[in-house]
Structures are given as C-alpha cells and as structure tokens.
C-alpha positions in Angstrom: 27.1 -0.5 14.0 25.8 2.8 14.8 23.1 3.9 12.4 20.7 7.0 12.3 16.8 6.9 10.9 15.5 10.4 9.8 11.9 9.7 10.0 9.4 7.8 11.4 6.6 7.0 8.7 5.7 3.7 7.8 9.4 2.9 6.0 11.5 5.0 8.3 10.1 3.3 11.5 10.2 -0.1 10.5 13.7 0.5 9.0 14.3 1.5 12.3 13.2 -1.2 14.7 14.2 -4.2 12.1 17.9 -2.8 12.1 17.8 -3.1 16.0 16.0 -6.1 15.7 19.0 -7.6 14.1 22.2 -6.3 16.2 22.5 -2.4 15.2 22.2 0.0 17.2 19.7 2.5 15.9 18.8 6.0 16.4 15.8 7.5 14.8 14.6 10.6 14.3 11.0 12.6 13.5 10.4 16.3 13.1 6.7 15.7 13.9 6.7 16.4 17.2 3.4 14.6 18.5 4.7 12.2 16.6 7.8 12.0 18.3 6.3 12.6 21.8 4.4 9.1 21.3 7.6 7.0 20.6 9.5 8.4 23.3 6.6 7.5 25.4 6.2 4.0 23.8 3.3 4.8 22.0 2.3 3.4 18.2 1.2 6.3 15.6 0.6 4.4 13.0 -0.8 0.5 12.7 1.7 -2.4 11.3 1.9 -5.7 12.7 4.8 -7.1 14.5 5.9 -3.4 14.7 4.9 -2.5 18.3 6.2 -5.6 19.6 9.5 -5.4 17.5 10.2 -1.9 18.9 9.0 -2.6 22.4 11.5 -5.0 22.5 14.7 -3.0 21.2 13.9 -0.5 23.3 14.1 -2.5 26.3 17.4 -3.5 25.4 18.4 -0.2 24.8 19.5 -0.4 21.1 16.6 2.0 19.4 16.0 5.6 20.8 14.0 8.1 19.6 14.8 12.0 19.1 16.0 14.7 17.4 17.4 14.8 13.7 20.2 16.9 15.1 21.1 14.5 17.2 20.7 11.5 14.6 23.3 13.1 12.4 25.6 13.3 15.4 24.7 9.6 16.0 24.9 7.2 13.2 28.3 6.2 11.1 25.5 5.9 8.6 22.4 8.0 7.9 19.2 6.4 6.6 17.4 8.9 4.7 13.6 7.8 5.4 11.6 11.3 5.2 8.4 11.7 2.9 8.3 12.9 -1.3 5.1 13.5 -1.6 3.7 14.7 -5.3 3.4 17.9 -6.7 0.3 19.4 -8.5 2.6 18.6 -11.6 3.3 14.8 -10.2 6.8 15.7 -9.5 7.7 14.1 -6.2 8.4 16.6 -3.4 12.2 16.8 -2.3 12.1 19.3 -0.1 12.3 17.5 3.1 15.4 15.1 1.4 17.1 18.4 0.7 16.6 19.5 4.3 18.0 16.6 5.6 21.1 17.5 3.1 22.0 20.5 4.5 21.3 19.6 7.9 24.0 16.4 7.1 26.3 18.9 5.4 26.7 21.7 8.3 26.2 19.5 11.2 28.3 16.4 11.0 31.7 15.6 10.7 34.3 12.8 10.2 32.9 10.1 7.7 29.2 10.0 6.7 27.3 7.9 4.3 24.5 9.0 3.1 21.4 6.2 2.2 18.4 7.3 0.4 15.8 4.9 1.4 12.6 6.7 0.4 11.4 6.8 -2.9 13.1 9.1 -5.0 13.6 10.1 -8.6 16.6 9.2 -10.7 20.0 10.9 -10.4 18.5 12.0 -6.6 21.5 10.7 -5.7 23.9 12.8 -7.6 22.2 15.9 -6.2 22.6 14.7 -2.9 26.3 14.7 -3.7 26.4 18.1 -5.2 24.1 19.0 -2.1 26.6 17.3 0.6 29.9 19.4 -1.5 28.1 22.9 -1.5 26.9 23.4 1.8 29.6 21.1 3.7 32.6 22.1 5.5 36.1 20.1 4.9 35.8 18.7 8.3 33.3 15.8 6.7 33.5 13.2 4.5 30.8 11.7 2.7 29.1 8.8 0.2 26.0 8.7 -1.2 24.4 5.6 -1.8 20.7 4.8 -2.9 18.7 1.5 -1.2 15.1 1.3 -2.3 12.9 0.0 0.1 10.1 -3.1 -0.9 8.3 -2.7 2.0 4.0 -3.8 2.0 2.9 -2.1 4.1 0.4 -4.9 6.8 3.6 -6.6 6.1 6.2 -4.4 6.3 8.3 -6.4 9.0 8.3 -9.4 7.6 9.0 -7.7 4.0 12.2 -6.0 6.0 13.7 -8.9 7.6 13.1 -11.6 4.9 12.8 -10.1 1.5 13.9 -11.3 -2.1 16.0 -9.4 -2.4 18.3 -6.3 -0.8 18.9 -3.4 -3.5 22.6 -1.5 -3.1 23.4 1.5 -5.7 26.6 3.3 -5.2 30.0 4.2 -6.6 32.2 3.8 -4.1 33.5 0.8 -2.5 33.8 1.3 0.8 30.2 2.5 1.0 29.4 -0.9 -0.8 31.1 -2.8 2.2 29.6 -0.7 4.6 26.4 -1.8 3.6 27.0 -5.4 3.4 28.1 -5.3 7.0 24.5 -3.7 7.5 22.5 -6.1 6.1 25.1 -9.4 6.9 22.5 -10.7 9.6 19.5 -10.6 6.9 21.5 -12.0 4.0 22.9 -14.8 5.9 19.2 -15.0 7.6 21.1 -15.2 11.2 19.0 -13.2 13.4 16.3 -13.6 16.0 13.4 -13.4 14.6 10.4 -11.9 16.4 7.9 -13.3 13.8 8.8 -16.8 12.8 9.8 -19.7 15.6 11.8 -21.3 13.2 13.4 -19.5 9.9 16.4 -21.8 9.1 14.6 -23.3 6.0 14.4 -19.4 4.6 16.1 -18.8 0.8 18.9 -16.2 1.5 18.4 -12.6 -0.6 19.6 -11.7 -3.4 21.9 -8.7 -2.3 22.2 -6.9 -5.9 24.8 -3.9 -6.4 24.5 -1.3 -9.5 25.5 1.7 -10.1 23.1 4.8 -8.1 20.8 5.5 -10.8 19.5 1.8 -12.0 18.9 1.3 -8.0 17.1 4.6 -8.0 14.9 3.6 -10.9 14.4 -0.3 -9.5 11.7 1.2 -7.4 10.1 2.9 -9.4 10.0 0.5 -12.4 8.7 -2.2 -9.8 6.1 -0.6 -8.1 4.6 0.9 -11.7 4.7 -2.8 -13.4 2.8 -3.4 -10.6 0.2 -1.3 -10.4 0.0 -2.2 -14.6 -0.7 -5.8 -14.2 -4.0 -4.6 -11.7 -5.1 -1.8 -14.3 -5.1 -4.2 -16.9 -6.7 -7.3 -15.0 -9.4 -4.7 -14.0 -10.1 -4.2 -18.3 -10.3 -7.7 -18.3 -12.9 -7.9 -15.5 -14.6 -5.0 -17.7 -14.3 -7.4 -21.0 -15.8 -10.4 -18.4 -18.7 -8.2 -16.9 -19.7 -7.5 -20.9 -19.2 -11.3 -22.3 -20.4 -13.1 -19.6 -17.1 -14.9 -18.2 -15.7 -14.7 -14.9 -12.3 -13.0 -14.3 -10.9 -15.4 -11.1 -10.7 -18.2 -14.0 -9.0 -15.9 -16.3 -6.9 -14.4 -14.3 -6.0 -18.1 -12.5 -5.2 -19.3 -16.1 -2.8 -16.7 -16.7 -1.5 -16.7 -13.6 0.1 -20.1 -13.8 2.3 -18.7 -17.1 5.5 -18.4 -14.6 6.0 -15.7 -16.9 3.1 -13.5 -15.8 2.3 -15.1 -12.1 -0.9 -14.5 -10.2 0.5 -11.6 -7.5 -1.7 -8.9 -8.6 -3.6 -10.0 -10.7 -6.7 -9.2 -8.2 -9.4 -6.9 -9.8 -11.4 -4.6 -7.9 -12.0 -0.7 -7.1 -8.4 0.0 -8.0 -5.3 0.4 -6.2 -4.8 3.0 -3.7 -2.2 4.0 -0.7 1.1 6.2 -0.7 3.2 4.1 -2.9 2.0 2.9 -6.1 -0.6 6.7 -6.9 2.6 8.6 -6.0 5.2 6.4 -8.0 3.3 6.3 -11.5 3.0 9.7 -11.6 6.6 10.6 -10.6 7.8 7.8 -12.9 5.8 10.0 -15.4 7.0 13.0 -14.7 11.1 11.0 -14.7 10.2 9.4 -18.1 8.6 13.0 -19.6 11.7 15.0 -18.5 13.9 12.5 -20.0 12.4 12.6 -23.6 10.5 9.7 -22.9 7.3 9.0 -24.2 5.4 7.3 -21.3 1.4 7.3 -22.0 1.6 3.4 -21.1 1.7 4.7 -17.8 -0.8 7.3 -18.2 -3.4 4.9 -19.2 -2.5 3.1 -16.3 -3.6 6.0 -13.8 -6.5 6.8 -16.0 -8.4 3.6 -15.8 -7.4 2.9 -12.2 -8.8 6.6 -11.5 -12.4 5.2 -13.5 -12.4 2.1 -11.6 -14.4 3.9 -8.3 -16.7 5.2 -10.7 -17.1 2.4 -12.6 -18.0 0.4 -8.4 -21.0 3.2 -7.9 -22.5 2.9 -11.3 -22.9 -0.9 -9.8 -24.4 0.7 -7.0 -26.7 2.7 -8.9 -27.8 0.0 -10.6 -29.3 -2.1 -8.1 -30.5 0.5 -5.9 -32.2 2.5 -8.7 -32.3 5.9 -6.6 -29.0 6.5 -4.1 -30.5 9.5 -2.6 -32.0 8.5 0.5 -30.4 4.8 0.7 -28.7 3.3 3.8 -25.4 2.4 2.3 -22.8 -0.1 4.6 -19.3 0.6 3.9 -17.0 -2.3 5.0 -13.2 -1.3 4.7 -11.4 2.2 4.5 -7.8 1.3 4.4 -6.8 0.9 1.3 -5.5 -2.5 2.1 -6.0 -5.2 5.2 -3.8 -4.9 8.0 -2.9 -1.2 7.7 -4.6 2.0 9.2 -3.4 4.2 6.4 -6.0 5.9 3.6 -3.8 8.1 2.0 -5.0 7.5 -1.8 -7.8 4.8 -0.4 -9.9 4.0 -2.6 -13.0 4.2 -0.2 -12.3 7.9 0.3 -13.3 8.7 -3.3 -15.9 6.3 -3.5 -17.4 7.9 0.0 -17.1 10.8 -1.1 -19.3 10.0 -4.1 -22.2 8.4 -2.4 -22.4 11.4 0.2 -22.4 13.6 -3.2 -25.5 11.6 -3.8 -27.5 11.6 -0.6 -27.1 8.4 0.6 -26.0 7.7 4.1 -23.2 5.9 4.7 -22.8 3.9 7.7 -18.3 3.0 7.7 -16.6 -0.1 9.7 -13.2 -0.4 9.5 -10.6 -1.9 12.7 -7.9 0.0 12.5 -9.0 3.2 10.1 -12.2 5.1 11.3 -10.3 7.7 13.2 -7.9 8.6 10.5 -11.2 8.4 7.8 -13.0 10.7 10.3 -11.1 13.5 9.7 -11.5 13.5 6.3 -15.1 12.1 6.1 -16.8 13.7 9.4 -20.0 13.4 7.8 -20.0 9.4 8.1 -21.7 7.6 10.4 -18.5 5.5 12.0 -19.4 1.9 13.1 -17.7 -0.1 16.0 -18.1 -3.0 14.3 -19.6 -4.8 10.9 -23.2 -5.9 12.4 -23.9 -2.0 13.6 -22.9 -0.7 9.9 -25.2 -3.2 8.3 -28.1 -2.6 10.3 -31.1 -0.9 7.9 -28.8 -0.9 5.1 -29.9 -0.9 1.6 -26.5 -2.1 0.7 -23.5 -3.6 1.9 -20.5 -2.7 0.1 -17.2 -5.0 1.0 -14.3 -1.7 -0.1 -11.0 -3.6 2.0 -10.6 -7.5 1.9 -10.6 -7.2 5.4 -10.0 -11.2 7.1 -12.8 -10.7 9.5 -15.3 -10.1 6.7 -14.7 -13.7 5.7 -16.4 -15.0 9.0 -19.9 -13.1 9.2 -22.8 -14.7 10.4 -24.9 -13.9 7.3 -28.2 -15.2 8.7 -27.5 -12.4 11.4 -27.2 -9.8 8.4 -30.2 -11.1 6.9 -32.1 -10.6 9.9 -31.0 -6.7 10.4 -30.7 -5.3 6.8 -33.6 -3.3 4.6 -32.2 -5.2 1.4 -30.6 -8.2 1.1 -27.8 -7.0 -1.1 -23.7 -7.4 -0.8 -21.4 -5.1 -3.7 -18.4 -7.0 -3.2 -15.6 -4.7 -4.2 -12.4 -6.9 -3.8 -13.9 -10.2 -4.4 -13.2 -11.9 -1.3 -16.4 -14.3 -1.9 -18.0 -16.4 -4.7 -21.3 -15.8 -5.7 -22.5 -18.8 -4.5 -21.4 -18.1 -1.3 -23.2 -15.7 -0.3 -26.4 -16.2 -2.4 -26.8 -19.6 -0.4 -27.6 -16.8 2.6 -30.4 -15.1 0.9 -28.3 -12.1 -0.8 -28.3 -10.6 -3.8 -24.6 -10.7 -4.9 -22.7 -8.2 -7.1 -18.5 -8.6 -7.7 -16.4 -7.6 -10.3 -15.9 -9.3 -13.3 -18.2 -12.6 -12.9 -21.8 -13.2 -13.8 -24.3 -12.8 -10.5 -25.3 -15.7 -9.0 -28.9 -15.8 -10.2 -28.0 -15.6 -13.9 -24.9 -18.3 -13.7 -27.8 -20.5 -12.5 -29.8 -20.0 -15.3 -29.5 -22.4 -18.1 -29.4 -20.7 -21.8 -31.2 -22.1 -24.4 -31.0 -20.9 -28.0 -28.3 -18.7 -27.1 -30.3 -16.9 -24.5 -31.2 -16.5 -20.5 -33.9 -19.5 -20.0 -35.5 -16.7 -17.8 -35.4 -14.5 -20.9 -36.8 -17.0 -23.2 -40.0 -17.2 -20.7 -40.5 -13.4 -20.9 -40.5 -13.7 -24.4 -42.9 -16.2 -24.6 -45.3 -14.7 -22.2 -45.5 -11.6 -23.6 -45.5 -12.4 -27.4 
C-alpha cells in the first residue's frame, strides 16, 4: 500500500522505515529542512538503534523516500499524522502543527484520504480533525479520520514497532477499520523480515484492539501517566527506605512478583524524564481539568517527580559538605540508555543545579554531549568515562548507561580526588562497588558501611562505641 509519514521525529521516522520494513511503500515527510537535507542524503539526526540500518535498507530497495509534505499528501492512500504537540505554558498540548497538517490535507489532496493521528494527542482530537478536514476541504476529497496511538520506547523503538503487545485502532468507520488491518497484516500475523531478530516464528501475535476514536485517543494517555505513577510512588517508597533503614530493590522485588502490580517501573531514581511521559501528565491534566475532572492524583505525580533532582543534590551535598569548588563527574545525560534525546532529562536540571553552585562539572555521555552542549556550554564535555572521573570529588552515575556496568574501578581509584560514586539509577549494589575502595551512595538502600555494621541494643555498633568513649 501506499502510505505518507508527516514527520520525522523519533515516532514519525520509525513509523516510517518499520512500514517499509514490512512491504509498504512509504513516503515521509519533514518541514525541518536540515533535517530533511540529512535523510535525503542518508544521514541519521537523531540516535535509535536498528534505525539506521532499517532505513538504509528500504531505501536501497526503493520503498521509503524522503521529501516534501506537499508531496506526501499527493502520495499516500493513507496519511500518518506523526508531527510534534508539544506543551503549552498552561500544559495544554500544542496542536498547531496537527492543524497545519489539516488544512494542508484538506486543500491539497483529492480522491479518498484517511487520515491517522499517530502522535500524541488529546481526546476528541479526532473529531476536530473531522470538522477541520469538512471546513477547509473541497468536494473533490473524501476523507476518515482514525486515531492509532503509538507505544514506542524510545532505545527501542524498532523493536517496540514491529513486535508490540498490542496494535491500538480507534475509528468510526469501517472501511477505515479495514484499511488499517491491511496495514498492520504483516505485524499481526508476525510475517515479515525481520532486520533485528534471526528467528521470530516463536513471537505471541498482537492484540489488534478496535474502539471507538476517543477511548483510542485516551489509551495513550492513560498508559503513559499510570506509568509514570508507579515510578513517583516507588521513588516515596525509596524516601520511606532511606528514613527506616530498608532497602527499596527488595521491596520493590516483593511487590513486583503480585502479577497484579509487576516489576516494569518500579525502578527508583532521579525521576523520569524525556518527551513522553513530562508532556503526557500534564496534558492528561489539563484533558481531565477541562472535563470537570478532578485530577490532583496526577498532580502529585509531577510534583514529587519534579523534587526527586533536588532531593539527588541534597545527597550530594551531603557528602561533599561544600559544592562550591568540587570536581563533580557526571555519567549519563540522556534521559534514558540507548537514546541521544534530553528533552525533559533529568541530568539537565540537576546540571544546572550544581553549576548554580560552583562546582565543576566534568559530563560523559555516548550518544548526548552534542545535543547537552547546547544547552549546558558551560560543561566540561568528556570523550569518555575515565577522562570525566579524573580529579573528581564525585562521580555521579545520572543514565543506566550499559557501559558503566564494566569499569575498571581500580583504574578510577587511581585517578579520582575522592573515592565516592552517587549512584542515581541504581545500576550497582553497595557491595559492589565498596569492594573497590568507594564510598557508595544509591537511592533507597542503607550505604554499604552501615549495612555492615551490626546493631546492638537497637543501635549502630559504631554508634554504641562513640557513646562509650565519650561518656
């Protein structure tokens, strides 16, 4: 089938590429037009694995091209709406560029069109594209609107595309529910090349579920802000740990095996970050507050992930005393492994806050220092983990970055001013890394020193002593 992309983020260009990747033939536009320059010229601007090679491939066999959204509306029998909503001051998400894309679809094309929202969108979007599509078309087009939230991770968006759980349809009409079960046949029946896996024949087919426009529409947003509730609340119970003493893996790996509540997310840390889940509260907010909905669940959600970075430097301040003056190590930007994006990162506000201080910071990241330069010039940008570390005061771990697992710590040892790793995501044990001659600070547990120490009378045996000596 002949299908159009309008834009080439992170969803609109792997929506792209994958729909190749599986038979269709796929043209994709991008208004950006550096952006647009690279892909016609076969270069990446963004960072996603598989991607490059996916759309390297398609290319070659001429079914994904790269142009114009004028010519993408000519193009496609069906038009994947992929463009960006970012928030508004008031959390409102930004359909402007949806709305262009409308009118653009409404005077331009002809014959049948239908009409997919894939980004992220409020409810009843759909019936304002509707209206949209009726006011400013001419009777030479024909038109359905339907609504297909994307799932995508992004570090594993590909995979995500091309194997997910399940495949989200909202619309009214039936022919524009066929048309989209002859888009995603090849995925649901799981019969395509795939350019990750050697063998997928053992894979579960998806769910494909059909509802009306507006449940699809509020799918997304419902998932991705349950989500981002099960991390603020396992970060209050890593607050509850850090006061009591216990350690918050165990409890969160006890309640993770309820199949009720499952261990995805359940991962404290610094907060969550990115384009997605920041954006989606709020504008689920802002859906639930226009509605007559009372929504301050949600709003305590945002507010303790927005205390979480705050809550990381009073850490820091803690074991460095003064910050003013300190070499600090900052390992990680993105604001998750295996992307290049810092759009809401975490490490941006927590940067920020150090610099506020006068420390130094000293950044490594592999795939984000030139998009975190231009918003933090005043870091010192590392080309790799050793060079960051070296006379630090601290080493903060900010991204769960795979290559931090493999350090040679006796290496660190040897190069830093203190001895002393602020693990933000948790990606060691204190043991660990206290075997190597650090000090070692995580979130939720007890330090290594003090889980060493035996209590006796209900009371640090190290306290006891003090007592003792100095009564």
């Amino acid at each position: 089938m002949k299908l159009s992309v309008i834009g080439a983020g992170y969803v609109g260009l792997t929506t792209a590429a994958c729909l190749a990747q599986i038979g269709h033939d796929v043209f994709c536009s991008e208004s950006d037009v550096e952006k647009l320059s690279k892909l016609q010229n076969g270069l990446m601007p963004l960072f996603e694995p598989h991607l490059e090679d996916v759309i390297k491939g398609v290319r070659k066999v001429g079914r994904l091209r790269f142009g114009s959204t004028e010519d993408a509306i000519a193009w496609g029998d069906a038009i994947f709406i992929c463009v960006g909503t970012p928030p508004l001051a008031n959390g409102d998400a930004d359909l402007s560029a949806i709305e262009g894309v409308a009118r653009s679809i409404a005077k331009r094309a002809s014959g049948y069109r239908l009409v997919i929202e894939k980004s992220t969108v409020p409810v009843q979007t759909g019936a304002q594209l509707l209206k949209h599509l009726s006011v400013h078309g001419a009777s030479r087009l024909q038109y359905d609107v339907a609504s297909n939230p994307e799932f995508l991770r992004e570090g594993t968006s590909v995979e995500d595309f091309l194997h997910p759980d399940r495949i989200v349809i909202g619309a009214d009409s039936p022919r524009a529910v066929g048309l989209l079960r002859e888009i995603y046949e090849p995925i649901v029946k799981q019969k395509f090349t795939c350019p990750i896996h050697s063998d997928c024949a053992k894979r579960k087919e998806p769910v494909f579920l059909v509802t009306d426009t507006g449940s699809a529409e509020l799918i997304k947003h419902a998932s991705n802000s349950f989500l981002a509730m099960k991390i603020s609340f396992i970060n209050m119970v890593a607050n509850l740990c850090e006061a009591v003493g216990a350690d918050v893996t165990k409890v969160a790996e006890g309640m993770g095996l309820d199949p009720r509540i499952g261990s995805a997310f359940l991962n404290p840390g610094i907060g969550f970050g990115g384009f997605c889940f920041p954006k989606d509260v709020q504008a689920f907010i802002r859906i639930a507050e226009k509605s007559g909905c009372d929504f301050s669940l949600l709003r305590e959600v945002e507010k303790i992930n927005q205390r979480r970075v705050e809550h990381f430097i009073e850490k820091i301040r803690k074991e460095l005393w003064v910050v003013r003056g300190k070499k600090i190590a900052v390992w990680g930007l993105a604001f998750k492994p295996n992307t290049d994006d810092i759009r809401f990162a975490p490490s941006i506000t927590l940067v920020t806050g150090l610099l506020a201080e006068g420390a130094a910071v000293r950044a490594y990241d592999p795939e984000a220092a030139e998009k975190a330069r231009a918003v933090l010039p005043e870091v010192t940008y590392c080309t790799d983990p050793y060079r960051a570390a070296a006379g630090a005061d601290a080493i903060l771990i900010v991204t769960e970055w795979d290559e931090f697992r493999h350090m040679d710590w006796n290496r660190l040892l040897s190069i830093v001013e203190q001895p002393l790793v602020i693990d933000g995501r948790n990606v060691f044990t204190p043991e660990e890394i206290s075997q190597h001659g650090f000090r070692y600070i995580s979130i939720g547990r007890v330090d290594a020193l003090a889980s060493q120490l035996p209590i006796v009378g209900g009371e640090l045996e190290a306290d006891k002593n003090v007592h003792e000596a100095t009564a």
